[in-house]
VOMAR-456620 format. One record per residue (C-alpha): x negated, y negated, z negated; residue in one letter. Coordinates in steps of 0.2 Angstrom, whole numbers, plus 5000, padded with zeros to 4 digits. Each point is the difference from the previous one (the first is absolute). Layout:
N
XYZA/...
***
This chain:
761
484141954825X/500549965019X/498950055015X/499749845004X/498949994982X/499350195004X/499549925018X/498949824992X/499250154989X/499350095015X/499649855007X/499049974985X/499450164999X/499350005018X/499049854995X/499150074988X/499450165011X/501550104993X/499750004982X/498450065003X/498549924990X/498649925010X/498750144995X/501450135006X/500049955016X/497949995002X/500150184996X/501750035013X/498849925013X/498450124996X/501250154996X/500649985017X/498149975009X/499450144990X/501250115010X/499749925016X/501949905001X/498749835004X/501249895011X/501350044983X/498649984989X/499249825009X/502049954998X/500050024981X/498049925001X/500749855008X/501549994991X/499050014982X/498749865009X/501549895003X/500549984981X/498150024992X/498649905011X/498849994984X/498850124990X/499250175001X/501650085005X/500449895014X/498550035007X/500150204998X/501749985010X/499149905013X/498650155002X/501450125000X/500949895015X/498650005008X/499650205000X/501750005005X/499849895015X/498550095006X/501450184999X/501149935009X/498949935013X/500049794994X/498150014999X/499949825004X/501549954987X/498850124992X/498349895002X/500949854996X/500450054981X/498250074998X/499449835009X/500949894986X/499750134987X/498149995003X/499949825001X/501149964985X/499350144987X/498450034993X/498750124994X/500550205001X/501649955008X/499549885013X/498650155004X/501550125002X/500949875011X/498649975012X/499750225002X/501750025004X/499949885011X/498550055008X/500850175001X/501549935010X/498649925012X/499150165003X/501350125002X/501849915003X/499149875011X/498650105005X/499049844998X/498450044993X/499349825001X/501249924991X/500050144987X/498250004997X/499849834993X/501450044985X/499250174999X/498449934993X/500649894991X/501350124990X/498450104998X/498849874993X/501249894992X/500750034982X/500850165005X/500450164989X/498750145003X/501350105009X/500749885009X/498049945007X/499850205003X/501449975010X/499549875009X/498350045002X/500650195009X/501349905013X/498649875004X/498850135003X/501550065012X/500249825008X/498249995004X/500050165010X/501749965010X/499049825005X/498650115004X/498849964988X/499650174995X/498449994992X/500749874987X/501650144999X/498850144995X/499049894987X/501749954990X/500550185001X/498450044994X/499949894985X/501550054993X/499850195004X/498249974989X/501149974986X/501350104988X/501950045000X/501450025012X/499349865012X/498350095001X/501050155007X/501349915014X/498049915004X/499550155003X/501650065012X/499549845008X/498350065004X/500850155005X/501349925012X/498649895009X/498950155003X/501650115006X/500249855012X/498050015005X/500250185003X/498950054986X/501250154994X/498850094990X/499549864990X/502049914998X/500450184991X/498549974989X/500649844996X/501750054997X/499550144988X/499049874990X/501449894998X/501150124995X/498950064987X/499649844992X/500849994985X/500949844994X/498949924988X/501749964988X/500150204998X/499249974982X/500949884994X/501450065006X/499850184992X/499849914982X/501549915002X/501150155006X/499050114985X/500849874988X/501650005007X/500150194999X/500150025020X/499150164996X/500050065020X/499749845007X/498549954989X/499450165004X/499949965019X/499349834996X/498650094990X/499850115014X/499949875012X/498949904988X/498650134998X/499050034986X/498649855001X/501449875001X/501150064987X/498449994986X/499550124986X/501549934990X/501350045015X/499550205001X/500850074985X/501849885004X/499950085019X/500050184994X/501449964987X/501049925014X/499550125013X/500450144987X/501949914994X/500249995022X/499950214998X/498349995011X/499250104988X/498350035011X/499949825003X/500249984982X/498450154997X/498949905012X/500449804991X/499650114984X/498350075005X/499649845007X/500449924982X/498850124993X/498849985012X/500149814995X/500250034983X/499450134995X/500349994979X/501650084998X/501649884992X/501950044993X/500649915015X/498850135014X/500450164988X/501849965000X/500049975021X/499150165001X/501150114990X/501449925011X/499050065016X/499750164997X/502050054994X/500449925016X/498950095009X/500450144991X/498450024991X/500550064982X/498150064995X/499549815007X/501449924992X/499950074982X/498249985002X/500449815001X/501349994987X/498950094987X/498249915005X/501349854993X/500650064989X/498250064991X/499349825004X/501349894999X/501150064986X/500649804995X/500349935018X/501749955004X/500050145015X/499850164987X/501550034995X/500849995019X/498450135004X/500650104983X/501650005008X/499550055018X/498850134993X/501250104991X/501150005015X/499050065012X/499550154988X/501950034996X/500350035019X/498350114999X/501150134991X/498850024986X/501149974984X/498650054987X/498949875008X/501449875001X/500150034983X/498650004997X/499649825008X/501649904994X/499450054981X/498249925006X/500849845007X/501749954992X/499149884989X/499949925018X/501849995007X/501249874996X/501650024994X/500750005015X/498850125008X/500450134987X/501750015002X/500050015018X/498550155001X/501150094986X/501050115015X/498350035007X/499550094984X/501850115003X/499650035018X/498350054997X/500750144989X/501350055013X/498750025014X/499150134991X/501650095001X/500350034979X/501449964992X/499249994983X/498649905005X/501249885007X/501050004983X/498249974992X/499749835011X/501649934994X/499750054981X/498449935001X/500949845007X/501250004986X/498650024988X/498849875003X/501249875007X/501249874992X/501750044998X/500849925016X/498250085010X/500650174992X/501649985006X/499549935016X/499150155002X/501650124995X/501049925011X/498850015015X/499750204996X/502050015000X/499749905018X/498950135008X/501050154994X/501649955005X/499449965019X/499350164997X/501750075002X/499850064981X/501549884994X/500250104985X/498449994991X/500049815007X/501549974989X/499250114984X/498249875002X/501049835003X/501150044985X/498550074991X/499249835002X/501849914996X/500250094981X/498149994997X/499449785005X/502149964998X/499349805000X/498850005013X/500449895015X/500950145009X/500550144990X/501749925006X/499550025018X/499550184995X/501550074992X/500949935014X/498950075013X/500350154990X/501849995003X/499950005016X/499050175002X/501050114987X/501649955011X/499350025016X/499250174991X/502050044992X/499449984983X/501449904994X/499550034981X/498249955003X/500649845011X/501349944983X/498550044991X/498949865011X/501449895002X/500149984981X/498349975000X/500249875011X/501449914994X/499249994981X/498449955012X/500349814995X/499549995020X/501849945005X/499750015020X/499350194998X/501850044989X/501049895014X/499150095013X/500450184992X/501649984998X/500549925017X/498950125009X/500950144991X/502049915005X/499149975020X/499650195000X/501450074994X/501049885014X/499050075010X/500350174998X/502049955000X/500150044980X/501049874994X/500050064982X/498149994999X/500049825007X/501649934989X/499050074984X/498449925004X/500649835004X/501250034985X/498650024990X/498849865008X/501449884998X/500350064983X/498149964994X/499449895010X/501749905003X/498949835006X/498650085009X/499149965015X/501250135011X/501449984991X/501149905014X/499450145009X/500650134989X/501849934998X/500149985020X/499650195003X/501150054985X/501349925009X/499750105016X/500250164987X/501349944993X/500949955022X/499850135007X/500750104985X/501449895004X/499849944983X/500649825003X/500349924985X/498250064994X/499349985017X/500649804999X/499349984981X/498350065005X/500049895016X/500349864990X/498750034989X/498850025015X/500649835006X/500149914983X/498449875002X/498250064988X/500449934982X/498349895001X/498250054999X/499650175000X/501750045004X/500550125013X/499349965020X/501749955010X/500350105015X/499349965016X/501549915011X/500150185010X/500550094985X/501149874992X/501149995017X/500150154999X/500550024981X/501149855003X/501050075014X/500250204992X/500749904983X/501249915012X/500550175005X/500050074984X/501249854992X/501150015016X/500250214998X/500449964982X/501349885007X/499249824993X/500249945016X/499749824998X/498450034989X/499450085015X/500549875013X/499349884987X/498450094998X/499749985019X/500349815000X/499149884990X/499850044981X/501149874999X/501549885010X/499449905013X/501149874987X/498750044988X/498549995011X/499549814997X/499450064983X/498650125007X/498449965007X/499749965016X/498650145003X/501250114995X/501249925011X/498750025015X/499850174998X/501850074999X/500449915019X/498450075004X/500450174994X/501749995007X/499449935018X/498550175000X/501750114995X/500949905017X/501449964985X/500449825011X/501249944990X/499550034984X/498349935005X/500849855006X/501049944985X/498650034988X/498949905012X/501449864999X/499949994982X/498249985002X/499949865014X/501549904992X/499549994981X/499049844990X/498250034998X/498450035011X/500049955017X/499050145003X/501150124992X/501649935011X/498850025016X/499750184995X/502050034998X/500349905016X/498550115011X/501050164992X/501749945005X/499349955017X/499350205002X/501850074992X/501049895013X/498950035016X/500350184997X/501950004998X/499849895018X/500649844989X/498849915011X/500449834996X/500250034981X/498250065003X/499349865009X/500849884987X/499350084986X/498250035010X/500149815002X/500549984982X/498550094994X/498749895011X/500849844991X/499749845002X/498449915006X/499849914986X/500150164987X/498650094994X/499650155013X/500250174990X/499450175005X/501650025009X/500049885015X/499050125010X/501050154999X/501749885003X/499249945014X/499750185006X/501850054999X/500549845008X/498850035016X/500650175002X/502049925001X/499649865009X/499050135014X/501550155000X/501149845005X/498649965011X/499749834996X/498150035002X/499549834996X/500949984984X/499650164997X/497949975004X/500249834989X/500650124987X/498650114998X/498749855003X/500849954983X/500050164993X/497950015005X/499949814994X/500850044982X/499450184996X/498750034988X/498750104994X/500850124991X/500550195006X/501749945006X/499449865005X/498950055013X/501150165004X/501349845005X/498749905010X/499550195009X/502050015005X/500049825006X/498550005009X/500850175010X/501649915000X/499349835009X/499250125012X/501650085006X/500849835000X/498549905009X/500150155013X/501949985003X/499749815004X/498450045011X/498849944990X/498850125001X/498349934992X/500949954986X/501150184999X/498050084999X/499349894991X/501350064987X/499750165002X/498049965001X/500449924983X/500850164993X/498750135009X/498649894991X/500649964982X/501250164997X/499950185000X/501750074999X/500450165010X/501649955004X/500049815005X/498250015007X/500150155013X/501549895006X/499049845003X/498750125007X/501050045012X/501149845004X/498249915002X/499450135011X/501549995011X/499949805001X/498350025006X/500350115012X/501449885006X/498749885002X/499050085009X/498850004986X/499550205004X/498349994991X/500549924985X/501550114997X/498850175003X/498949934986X/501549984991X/500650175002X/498450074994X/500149924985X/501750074998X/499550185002X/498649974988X/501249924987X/501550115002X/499850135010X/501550104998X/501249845004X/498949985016X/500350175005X/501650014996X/500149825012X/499050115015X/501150144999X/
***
């Protein structure tokens, strides 16, 4: 496609705002008032006003204008939106209106007579009880400037006698008119009231942040709140909160008020107070509580989580007998799950008392009285705390113990193999054949796998390439489509290369590489490893002379004459591969098949992008606009997912040639076309930073950061952002704007600080 088609797209694409949905540019605009850009942010205001005069959202923009106007010092452009907006709306909004414009009157204007008449009405009128607070505190402020300060001090008064934030700034009011009477003793009075008074939403805000698990924020709601507001029913939810927050002494007093309020003791109080004392570290207190609920509410649904937490606490009181003695009382208690987890506690009990046997005796009486896989759990646990410790030895003797007595519990594989591992970390190598045999008749084919790898990566480790070739010799024998089995053959071929083994060396490779032989077959190697595996068979075939199967390996799998029959995906990928290996040519006439043969347009827009990105970087430039243009197509095709990134490419010629406006109509179409997907918006990211570079070299600077604006707001990329950071920052400076571009920079440092440093130093 010609430039002169790329140019009516910009053309189209600046009509409609860029690309950029109507909604998109509403939040530019606030995006851009809430970090104080207003004369950038009323542009985009007015610019949205232009193509959308109707609805809620065009009247939100007109606000927003408005707030802007009054920034950037246009208070009566300003007083004229607020004037139409109060006379045209109605209700709530046309309340709002007529504040903000009696706020423009009193302070812009410093006319308190004209502001008075819309104050009153904002503030009896339909008007939202915050927006009437409002108005009611600023007309209590006009009446003083026009002197009336008895008619001042009773609106300050009447909404100082009520609740909530207002009450409070009523009461700073006060303050400030006494300051100005030169009654200082009383002003501080004042003040210190009006901080104190608590903000009547304080409860209902801790219940909501108590449902929302905001654990330290409903705790200082509930503190702010206070006991009579919160309600008998809030006492006990503020202590949990406050206890959840780790203010464990608010948590004691929220309790003690609960009882105080309540004092018949429930699951839910017991349970909170157990929870208190341990975080208090109150261990008398906190068994205290568990037991009390466990004696008197034996069925509740909190017993077994108190059954639990009991036996814990007296595990860490380093009394095994009494541990004991307790799990035996409650087990009936615990859940499944709540037995397998306190079974190590049962062990570590034993341990703390410093005897061997009676550690040996908490696990058999685990293995006794539990299931077979709880048995074995607790085996393999025991081996767990021996081996870390430092007895590795005996730790091998319990895990295969436990592997040749509960052979079909869930992980007597896991235990054999574990068992493995600590009789060749402990140089046992009869004992460590011994578990691996267990594990491999396991049944468990990971905990086999596992052994048998971990027994080649070990001996690699250690340089003993005998060790390693008979392991994978033996996991490839038995297990010849298990899960590691590509992994296997790969490190069998590195035995076998850097034995100089080559024709071995190539077989195994090519097992490595051969694709999994459907479900269940072996995992593939990751593209690291089978690049690697593909480039050391190369090798191998070309010290063994087969020249041509290694030249041919590094091609396609097949000709390029052959390449019409594969699929395009895979087509696709191979120029990608070759274009990430810098293999220019090779990427370019797989990419040529791709752009040139019958089928999708989408897939011929793929090959075309590719051949563009193989061309550019051979310095083809003209092969790479052409194809670039190619893959944008015609006007009447159906977009695809790769106009955008064509469009990219196309900018970024069209800008080294320094054509800057076919070069900024390029990258407005690449903005226009992108989607929503991850390469689509990585594409409109590079347009929008390559239209600012091309805006700024034609001088047209608003537009140049309101790209960069546009990136800053809707990205964050560390590479491309920090840049439009920094190119918006400088156009600001440029224009004088010093404020705007400080505040900017601040939100830079905050974002990425290390680029900003980096741009100081």
């Amino acid at each position: 496609m010609g430039m002169k088609r790329i140019v009516l797209i910009a053309t189209l694409a600046l009509s409609a705002a860029a690309g950029m949905a109507a909604e998109d540019r509403l939040a530019l605009a606030e995006g851009l008032a809430r970090r104080g850009m207003h004369a950038q942010a009323l542009a985009e205001y007015e610019a949205f006003l232009k193509e959308n005069q109707e609805g809620d959202a065009a009247d939100d923009a007109r606000f927003g204008l408005a707030a802007c106007y009054e920034k950037v010092g246009r208070d009566a452009e300003a007083r004229a939106l607020y004037q139409a907006l109060a006379g045209r709306l109605s209700g709530e909004r046309q309340a709002v209106a007529r504040l903000r414009l009696g706020l423009s009157f009193l302070y812009a204007a410093d006319a308190p007579g004209e502001a008075r008449p819309l104050l009153e009405m904002a503030a009896t009128g339909q008007a939202a009880e915050e927006a009437r607070q409002v108005a009611l505190l600023n007309l209590g402020v006009c009446y003083a400037r026009l002197g009336q300060g008895k008619a001042a001090d009773s609106l300050f008064a009447r909404v100082a006698a009520g609740k909530g934030p207002y009450a409070a700034q009523a009461k700073a009011a006060q303050a400030g008119r006494l300051l100005e009477q030169g009654q200082a003793a009383e002003a501080w009075a004042r003040y210190r009231e009006a901080i104190a008074d608590a903000p009547e939403q304080a409860a209902p805000a801790f219940h909501a942040a108590f449902k929302a698990q905001a654990w330290p924020e409903a705790a200082a709601f509930a503190k702010a709140a206070g006991a009579d507001r919160l309600g008998a029913t809030g006492l006990l939810p503020a202590a949990y909160a406050a206890l959840r927050a780790k203010r464990p002494d608010e948590a004691k007093a929220w309790l003690e008020a609960a009882k105080k309020a309540s004092p018949a003791p429930t699951p839910d109080r017991l349970a909170v107070e157990g929870a208190v004392a341990e975080a208090l570290g109150d261990v008398p207190g906190a068994l205290a509580a568990h037991e009390r609920l466990l004696a008197e509410f034996p069925k509740s649904a909190q017993a077994p989580a108190a059954a639990q937490a009991m036996l814990i606490l007296r595990a860490k009181a380093n009394d095994p007998a009494a541990f004991l003695k307790a799990h035996d009382r409650v087990a009936a208690l615990l859940t499944p799950e709540a037995r397998g987890a306190l079974a190590p506690l049962l062990l570590d009990a034993a341990i703390r008392a410093d005897d061997a046997a009676q550690a040996r005796a908490a696990a058999a009486w685990l293995m006794e009285n539990a299931d077979a896989a709880q048995a074995a759990d607790a085996g393999y646990r025991l081996g767990w705390l021996e081996h870390r410790s430092g007895n590795a030895a005996q730790a091998g003797e319990t895990w295969l113990r436990t592997a040749e007595r509960w052979p079909a519990a869930p992980c007597a594989g896991q235990a054999a193999y574990a068992a493995a591992t600590a009789f060749a970390a402990a140089k046992q190598p009869d004992r460590a054949e011994r578990a691996l045999a267990l594990a491999l008749a396991s049944g468990d084919a990971a905990a086999a796998a596992d052994a048998l790898m971990l027994k080649a990566r070990q001996a690699l480790a250690e340089n003993d390439a005998a060790g390693a070739a008979a392991a994978l010799d033996e996991y490839l024998a038995r297990f010849p489509k298990g899960r590691s089995a590509a992994e296997a053959a790969y490190l069998r071929g590195l035995v076998f290369f850097n034995a100089q083994d080559f024709a071995a060396a190539e077989a195994a490779l090519g097992k490595a590489l051969a694709p999994a032989e459907g479900e269940g077959g072996p995992t593939p190697l990751d593209h690291a490893r089978r690049t690697d595996a593909a480039l050391r068979r190369a090798q191998a075939l070309h010290a063994l002379g087969r020249g041509d199967e290694a030249a041919a390996l590094l091609q396609p799998l097949v000709s390029l004459k052959d390449a019409q029959g594969l699929p395009p995906a895979y087509l696709g990928w191979l120029a990608e591969f070759r274009l990430g290996r810098k293999e220019w040519a090779e990427a370019e006439a797989v990419a040529r098949v791709l752009a040139h043969r019958e089928g999708a347009a989408a897939d011929r827009a793929l090959g075309n992008l590719l051949l563009g990105r193989a061309a550019e970087a051979q310095g083809q430039k003209a092969t790479a606009i052409a194809a670039y243009e190619a893959a944008l197509g015609d006007d009447d095709a159906s977009p695809t997912a790769y106009d955008a990134p064509a469009a990219v490419g196309l900018g970024r010629l069209r800008a080294d040639a320094g054509a800057h406006d076919h070069a900024r109509a390029a990258f407005l179409t690449a903005i226009a076309r992108a989607d929503d997907s991850t390469e689509g918006r990585l594409a409109r990211a590079q347009a929008y930073a390559g239209l600012a570079a091309a805006c700024d070299a034609l001088g047209l600077r608003d537009e140049a950061l309101r790209a960069s604006m546009s990136l800053i707001i809707f990205y964050d990329d560390k590479t491309l952002v920090p840049a439009a950071f920094r190119a918006a920052i400088a156009n600001l400076r440029a224009q004088g704007r010093a404020d705007e571009a400080e505040t900017l920079r601040r939100e830079f440092a905050q974002r990425y600080p290390d680029e900003a440093r980096q741009t100081a130093e």
